[in-house]
LUMMI-489097 format. One record per atom (N, C-alpha, C): residue in one letter; x, y, z. Coordinates in steps of 0.02 Angstrom, whole numbers, plus 50000, padded with zeros to 5 digits. Example, Ala and Ser with C-alpha at 12.3 -4.5 7.8 and 13.67 -1.06 7.14 Angstrom:
% LUMMI-489097
A506604971650390/A506154977550390/A506604983550390/S506424988850354/S506844994750357/S506455000250394/
This chain:
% LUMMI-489097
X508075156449949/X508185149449928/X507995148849854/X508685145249816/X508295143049727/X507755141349740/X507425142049682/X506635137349639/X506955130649672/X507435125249623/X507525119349612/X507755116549679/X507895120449738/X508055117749800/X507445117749834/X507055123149836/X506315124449839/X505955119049850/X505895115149768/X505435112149778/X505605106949785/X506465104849785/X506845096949806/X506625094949879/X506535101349922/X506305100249998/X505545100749991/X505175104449976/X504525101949966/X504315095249929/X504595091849888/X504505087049867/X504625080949911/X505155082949964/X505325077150011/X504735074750075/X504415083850081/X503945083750137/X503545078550106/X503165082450060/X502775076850022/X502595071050010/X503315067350009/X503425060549993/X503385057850064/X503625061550107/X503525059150161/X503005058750212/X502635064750179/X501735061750204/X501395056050169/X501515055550098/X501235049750043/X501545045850096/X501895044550098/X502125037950128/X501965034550190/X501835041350247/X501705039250303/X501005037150294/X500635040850246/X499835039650257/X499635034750224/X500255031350192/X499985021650183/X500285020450211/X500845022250259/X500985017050316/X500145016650359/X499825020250377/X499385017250412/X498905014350391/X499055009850326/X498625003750309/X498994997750371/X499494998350375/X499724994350431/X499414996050514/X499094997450536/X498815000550598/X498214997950624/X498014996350568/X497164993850557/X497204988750615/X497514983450618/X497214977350665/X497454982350748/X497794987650751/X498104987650805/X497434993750853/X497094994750822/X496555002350841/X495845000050819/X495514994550820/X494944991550839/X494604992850912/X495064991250953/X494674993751012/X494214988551045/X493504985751057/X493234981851071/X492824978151037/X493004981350962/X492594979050901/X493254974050869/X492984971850798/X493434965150777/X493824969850700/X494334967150691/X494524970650628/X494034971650572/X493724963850585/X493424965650511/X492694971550519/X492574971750607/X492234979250599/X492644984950579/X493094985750581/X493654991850546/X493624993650481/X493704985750461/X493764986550373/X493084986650344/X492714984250372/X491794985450348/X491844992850349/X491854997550417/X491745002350427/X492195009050386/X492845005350361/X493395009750330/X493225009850268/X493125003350246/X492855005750166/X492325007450126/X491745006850166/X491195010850166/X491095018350168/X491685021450200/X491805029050202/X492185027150151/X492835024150108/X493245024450076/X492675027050014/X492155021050015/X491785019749973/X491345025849945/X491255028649995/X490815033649997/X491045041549967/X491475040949965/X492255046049956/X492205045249895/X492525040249869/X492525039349799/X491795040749765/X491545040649788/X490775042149761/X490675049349750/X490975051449807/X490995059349804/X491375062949759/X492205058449746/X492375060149688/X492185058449612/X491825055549615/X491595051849553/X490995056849531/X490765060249577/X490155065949564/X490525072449556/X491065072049587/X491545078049548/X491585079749497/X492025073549482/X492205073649414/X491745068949350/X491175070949373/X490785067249328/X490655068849270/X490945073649228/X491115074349169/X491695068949132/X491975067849173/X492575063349134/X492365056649135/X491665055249162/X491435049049161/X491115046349066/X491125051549034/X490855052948952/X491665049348927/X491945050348947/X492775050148908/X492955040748917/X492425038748970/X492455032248988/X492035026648955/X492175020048946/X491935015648919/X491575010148964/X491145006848933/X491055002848995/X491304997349033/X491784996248988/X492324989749042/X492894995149070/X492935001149048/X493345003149090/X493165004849172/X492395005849151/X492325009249221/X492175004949257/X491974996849254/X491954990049283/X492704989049302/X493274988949242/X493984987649266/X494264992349339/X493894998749343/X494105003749390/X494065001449448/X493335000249448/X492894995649484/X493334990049538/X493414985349480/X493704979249508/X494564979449533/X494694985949519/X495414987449535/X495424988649601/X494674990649626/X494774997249683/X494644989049717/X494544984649695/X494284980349760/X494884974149756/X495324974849705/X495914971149730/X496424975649767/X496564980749734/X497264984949744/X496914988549834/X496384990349839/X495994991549892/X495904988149936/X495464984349936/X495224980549979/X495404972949997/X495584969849943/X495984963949953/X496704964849985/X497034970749938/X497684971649988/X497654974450041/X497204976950063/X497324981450138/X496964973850208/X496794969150155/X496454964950193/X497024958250208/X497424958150165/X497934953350198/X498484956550218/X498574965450214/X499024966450242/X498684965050325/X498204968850353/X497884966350414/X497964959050438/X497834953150407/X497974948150414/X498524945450423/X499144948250384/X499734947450395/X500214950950445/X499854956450487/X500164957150541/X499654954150623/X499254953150592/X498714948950653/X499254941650665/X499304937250615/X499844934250624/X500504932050623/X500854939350588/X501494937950574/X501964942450614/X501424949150645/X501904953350696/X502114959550660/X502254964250691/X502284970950655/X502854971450608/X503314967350574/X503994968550564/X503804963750499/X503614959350494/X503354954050439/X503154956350367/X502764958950369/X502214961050329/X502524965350289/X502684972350337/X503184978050305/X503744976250272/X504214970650267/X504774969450254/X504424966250167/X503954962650170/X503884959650118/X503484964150073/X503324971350085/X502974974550051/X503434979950035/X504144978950068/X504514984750055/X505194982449984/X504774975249956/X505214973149928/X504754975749846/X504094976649836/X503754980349802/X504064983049750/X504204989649764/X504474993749691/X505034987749675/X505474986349710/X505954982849664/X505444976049614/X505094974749652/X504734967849606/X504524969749545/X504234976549549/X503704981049496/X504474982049443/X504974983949461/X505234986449432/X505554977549380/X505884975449412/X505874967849393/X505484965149349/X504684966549366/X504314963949308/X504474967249239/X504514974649267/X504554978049198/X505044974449168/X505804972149195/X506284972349169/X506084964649118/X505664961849152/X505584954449124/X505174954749040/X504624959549056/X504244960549008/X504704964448929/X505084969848958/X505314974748909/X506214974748947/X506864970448944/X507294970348957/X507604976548935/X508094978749004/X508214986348985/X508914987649035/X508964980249069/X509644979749114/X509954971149109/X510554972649100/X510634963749108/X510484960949191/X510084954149198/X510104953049262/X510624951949303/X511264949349311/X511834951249340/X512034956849372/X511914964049336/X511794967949386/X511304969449425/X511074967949451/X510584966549507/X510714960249561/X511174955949532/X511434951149592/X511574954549669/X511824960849662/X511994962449726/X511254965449765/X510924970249746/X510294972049791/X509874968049793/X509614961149757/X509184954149754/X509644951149822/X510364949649826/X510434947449887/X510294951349943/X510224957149968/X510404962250001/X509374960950016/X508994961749966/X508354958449988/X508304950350009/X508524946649998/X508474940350001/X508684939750068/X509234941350099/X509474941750163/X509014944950221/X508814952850189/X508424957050234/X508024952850249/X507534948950207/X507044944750216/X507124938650277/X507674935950250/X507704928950307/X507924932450381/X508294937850382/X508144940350459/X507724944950474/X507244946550436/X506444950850465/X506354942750492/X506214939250451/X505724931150469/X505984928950515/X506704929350538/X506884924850595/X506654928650652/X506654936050651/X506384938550713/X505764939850719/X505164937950675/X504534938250663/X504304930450703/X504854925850699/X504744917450729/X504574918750775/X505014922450822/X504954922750902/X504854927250938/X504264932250893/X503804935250901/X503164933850947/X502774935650980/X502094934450984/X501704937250970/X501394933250931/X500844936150866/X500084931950897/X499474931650882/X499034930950883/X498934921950907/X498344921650982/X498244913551002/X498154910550943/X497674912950907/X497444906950841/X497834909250799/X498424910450778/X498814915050718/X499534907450722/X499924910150686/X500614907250662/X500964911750622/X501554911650631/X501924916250582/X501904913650504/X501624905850498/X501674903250424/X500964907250385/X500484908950432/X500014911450412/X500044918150407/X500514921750440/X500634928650421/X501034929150358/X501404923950357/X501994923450272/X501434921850240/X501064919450225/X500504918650175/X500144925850171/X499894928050215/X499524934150194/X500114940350161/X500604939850210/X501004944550167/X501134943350088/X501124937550080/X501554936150031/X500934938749979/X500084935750004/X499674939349967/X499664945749958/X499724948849990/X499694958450005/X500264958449919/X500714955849926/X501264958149870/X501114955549797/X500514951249803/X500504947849725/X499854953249718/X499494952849765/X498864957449759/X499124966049724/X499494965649770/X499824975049732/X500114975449661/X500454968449646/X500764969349593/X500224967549525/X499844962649544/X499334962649491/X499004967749471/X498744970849517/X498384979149525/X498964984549506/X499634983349502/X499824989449480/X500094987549390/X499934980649387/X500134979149339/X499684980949266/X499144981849294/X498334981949263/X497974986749257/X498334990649313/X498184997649301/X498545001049278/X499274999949277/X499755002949229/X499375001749163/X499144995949133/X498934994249063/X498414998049054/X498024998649101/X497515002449072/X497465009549079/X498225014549123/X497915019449098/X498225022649032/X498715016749021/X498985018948931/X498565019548885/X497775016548906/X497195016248861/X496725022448889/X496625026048920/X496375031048966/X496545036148978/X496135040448926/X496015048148933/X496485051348969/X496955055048974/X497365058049043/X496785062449072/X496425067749063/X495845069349069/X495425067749133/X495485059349125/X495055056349161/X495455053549218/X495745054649244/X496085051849287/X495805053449343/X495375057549365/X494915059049430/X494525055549434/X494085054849391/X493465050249386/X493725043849396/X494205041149366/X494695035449399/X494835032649433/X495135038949482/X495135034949584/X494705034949586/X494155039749567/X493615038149624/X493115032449624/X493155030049524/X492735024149528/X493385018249572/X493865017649564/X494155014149639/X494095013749671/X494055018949698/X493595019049790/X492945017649790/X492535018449769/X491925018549764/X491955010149741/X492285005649692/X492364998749670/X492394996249750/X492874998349784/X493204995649857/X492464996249904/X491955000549911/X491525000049940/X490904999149931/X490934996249855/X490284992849843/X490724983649856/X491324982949823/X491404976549856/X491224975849933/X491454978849991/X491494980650054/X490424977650052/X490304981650021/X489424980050013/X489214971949999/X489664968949956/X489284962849928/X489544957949982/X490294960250026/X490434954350059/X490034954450130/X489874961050152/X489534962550221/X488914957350226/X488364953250196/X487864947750219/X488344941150231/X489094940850192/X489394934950193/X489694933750273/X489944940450278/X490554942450360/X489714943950407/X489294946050399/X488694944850452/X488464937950448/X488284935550411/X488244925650432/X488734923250469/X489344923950456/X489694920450494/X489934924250564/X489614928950570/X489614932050665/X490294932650648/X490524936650601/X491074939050635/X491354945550635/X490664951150655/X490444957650673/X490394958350743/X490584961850775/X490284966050845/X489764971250852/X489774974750796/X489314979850777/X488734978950794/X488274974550781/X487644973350806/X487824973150873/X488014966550890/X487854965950978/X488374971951021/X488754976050999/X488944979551057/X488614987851045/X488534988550972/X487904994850950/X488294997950911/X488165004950888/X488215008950821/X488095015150849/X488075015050908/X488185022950927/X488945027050913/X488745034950900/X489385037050924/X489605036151006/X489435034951038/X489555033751103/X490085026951125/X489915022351070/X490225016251083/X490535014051051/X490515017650980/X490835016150920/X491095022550875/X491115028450914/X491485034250893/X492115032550851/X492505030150920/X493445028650912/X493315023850850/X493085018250839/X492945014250763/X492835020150705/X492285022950701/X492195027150669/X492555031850635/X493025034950684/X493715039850665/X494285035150653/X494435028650670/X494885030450630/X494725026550569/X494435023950566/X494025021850496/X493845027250431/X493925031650458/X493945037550419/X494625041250415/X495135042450466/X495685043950467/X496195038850396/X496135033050415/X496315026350369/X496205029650319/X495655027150288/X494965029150243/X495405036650193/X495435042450240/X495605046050191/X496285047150196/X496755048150226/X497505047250228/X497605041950170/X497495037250182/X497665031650136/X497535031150055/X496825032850065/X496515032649975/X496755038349952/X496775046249987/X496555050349972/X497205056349973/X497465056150041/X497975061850039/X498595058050048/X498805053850032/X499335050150007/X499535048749953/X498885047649889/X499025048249817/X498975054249783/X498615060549824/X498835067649820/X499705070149826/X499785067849881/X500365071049913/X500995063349873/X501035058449853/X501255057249797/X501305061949747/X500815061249720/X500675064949648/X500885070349647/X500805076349683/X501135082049690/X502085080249710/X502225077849757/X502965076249756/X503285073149692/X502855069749663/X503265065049576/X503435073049545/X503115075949554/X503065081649490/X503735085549491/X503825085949579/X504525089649607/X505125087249620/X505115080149608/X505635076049627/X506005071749597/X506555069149547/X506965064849524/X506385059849501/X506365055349463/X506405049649444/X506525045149504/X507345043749495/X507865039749527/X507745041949574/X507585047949633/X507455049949692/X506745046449726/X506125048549685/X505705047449696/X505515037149716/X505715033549645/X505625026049672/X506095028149729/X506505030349751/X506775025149819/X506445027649879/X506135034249870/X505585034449928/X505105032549921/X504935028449893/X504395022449911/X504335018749975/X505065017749979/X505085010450041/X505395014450097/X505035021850117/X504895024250158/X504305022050205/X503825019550165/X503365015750183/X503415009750203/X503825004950206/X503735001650244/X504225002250314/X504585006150293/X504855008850375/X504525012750409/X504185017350401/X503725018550434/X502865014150462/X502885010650429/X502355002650438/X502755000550483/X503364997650499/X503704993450545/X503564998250610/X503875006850615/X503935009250669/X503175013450701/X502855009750651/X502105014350689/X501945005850724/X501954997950693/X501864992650724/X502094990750775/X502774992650766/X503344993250848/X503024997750896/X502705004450900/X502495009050932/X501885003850986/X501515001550907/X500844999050955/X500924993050990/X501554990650974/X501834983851019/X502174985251094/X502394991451083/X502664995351145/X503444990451149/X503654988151085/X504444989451097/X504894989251053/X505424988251057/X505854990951019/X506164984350961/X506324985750911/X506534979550850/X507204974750889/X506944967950863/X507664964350881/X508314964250848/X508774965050855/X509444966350817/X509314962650749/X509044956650739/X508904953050671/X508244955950637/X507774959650656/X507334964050633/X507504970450597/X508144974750632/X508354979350612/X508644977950571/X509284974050576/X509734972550529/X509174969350459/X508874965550480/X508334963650402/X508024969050355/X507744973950393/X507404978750351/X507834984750335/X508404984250367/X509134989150338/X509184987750281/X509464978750272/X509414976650232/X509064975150163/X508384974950182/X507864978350126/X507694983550105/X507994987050131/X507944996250106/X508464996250065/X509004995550097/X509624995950072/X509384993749998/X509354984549987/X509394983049921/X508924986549867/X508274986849895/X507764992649870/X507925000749821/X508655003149883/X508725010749851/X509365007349795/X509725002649803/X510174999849760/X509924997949689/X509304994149705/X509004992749648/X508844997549607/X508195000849644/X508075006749597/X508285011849562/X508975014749615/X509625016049569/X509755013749505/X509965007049493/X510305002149462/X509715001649375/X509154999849406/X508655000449354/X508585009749326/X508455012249356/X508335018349332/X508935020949287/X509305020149310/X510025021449280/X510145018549212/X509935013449211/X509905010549155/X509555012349087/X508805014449134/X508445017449088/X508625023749053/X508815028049090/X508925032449067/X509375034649021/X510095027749038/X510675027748981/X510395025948943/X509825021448925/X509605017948863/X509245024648817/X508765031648852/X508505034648819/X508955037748810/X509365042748833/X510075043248809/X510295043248727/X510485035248711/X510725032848687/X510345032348616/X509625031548633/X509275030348595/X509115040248556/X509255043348588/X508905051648566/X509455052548515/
């Protein structure tokens, strides 16, 4: 087999573990067990937390190359892009149903890409009329079959559109901010980086734990902290924990290196099809014809888009050499 076919299929494996292993940021509310989510997410980012700590002692040489608002900005990244988003994605399928959440997070790269286009114009908007409808549509039939869903006694689907809708401003701010700052940041240092992220995500996880114990809304105390009773919490709190932080932005990172540009954004929103069909799994059934057809639909406009933008870019450097 060529080199360049080589590593076109290794690059796909790749992408397709990155992807699956943030699909199971979506999983979280479904593998609690007799404990409460927010024992999950106490318990998940505390190992997250702890991780990053470990990398941060790694690479603690590249911590010299750092400043001190950078390593506060790292900080506060790991506890939006981290922990705030993994916290209304949970929320947003507690009440919006496994199909909800994913659809509005699979609209992502195209938004990211959008902003760029807003900030530094590099396509006329007209072309993009067709994959903006192709999302706009996907959307109103994920939601119509998310309506007549059953989602959570105290929940509503208006309250799952709210958290989703947070999950997506939350990612984009965080990727917006961290894009900025690592144009200011050492390449060097890019280890020390995640890990003050992770480690940001579980010292936040730290300051909110007296707030979420006042208001009793832990199991941990009253049902105990054994491995005996709280093993299954434990694993997958750590499964999450490192799939997610850890061998997903590996197995990214290694696939970007082997894979297209224009290839790579559109396996992005691999992830949220795989979020929909690990949520369907734990629902034990199968998507409603307006579910499928919705998130067809949002993939679809997704790989259209990114096409469409990338393409652009690239005629523009092109043009410009």
């Amino acid at each position: 087999m060529d080199k360049p076919r080589s590593n076109l299929i290794v690059g796909l494996i790749l992408a397709v573990v990155a992807t699956l292993s943030w699909a199971l940021n979506f999983i979280a509310p479904h593998v609690t067990g007799a404990y409460t989510i927010y024992d999950l997410m106490i318990v998940r980012f505390l190992i997250a937390g702890t991780l990053g700590l470990g990398v941060v002692l790694l690479y603690r040489a590249q911590l010299r190359l750092l400043r001190r608002e950078q390593v506060l900005l790292a900080a506060g990244l790991g506890v939006i892009g981290y922990l705030g988003y993994s916290a209304c994605i949970a929320a947003g399928i507690i009440f919006g149903g496994p199909v909800l959440t994913p659809a509005f997070i699979g609209m992502v790269p195209v938004l990211l890409a959008l902003l760029g286009n807003a900030t530094a114009k590099t396509i006329q908007w007209r072309k993009l009329a067709i994959p903006l409808a192709f999302l706009t549509v996907g959307l109103v039939l994920s939601n119509l079959g998310a309506v007549h869903q059953p989602v959570a006694d105290n929940g509503s689907w208006l309250m799952g559109l709210v958290f989703s809708m947070g999950a997506v401003a939350l990612w984009l701010a965080f990727s917006w901010l961290n894009q900025q700052a690592l144009l200011k940041l050492e390449s060097s240092a890019s280890g020390a980086w995640t890990g003050l992220m992770m480690a940001g995500a579980g010292l936040g996880t730290l300051c909110l734990l007296p707030a979420v114990q006042a208001l009793d809304l832990l199991k941990l105390p009253s049902l105990g902290f054994s491995l005996d009773v709280a093993g299954r919490l434990y694993l997958w709190g750590f499964v999450i924990a490192l799939m997610s932080s850890v061998v997903g932005a590996w197995a990214w990172n290694a696939a970007s290196r082997r894979l297209p540009m224009v290839l790579s954004g559109q396996l992005i929103a691999l992830e949220s099809l795989f979020a929909t069909l690990l949520g369907l799994w734990f629902h034990h059934r199968l998507p409603t014809l307006s579910e499928t057809s919705g998130l067809a639909a949002v993939l679809v406009g997704v790989v259209m888009a990114v096409r469409i933008i990338r393409n652009a870019a690239e005629s523009k450097l092109r043009s410009s050499a």
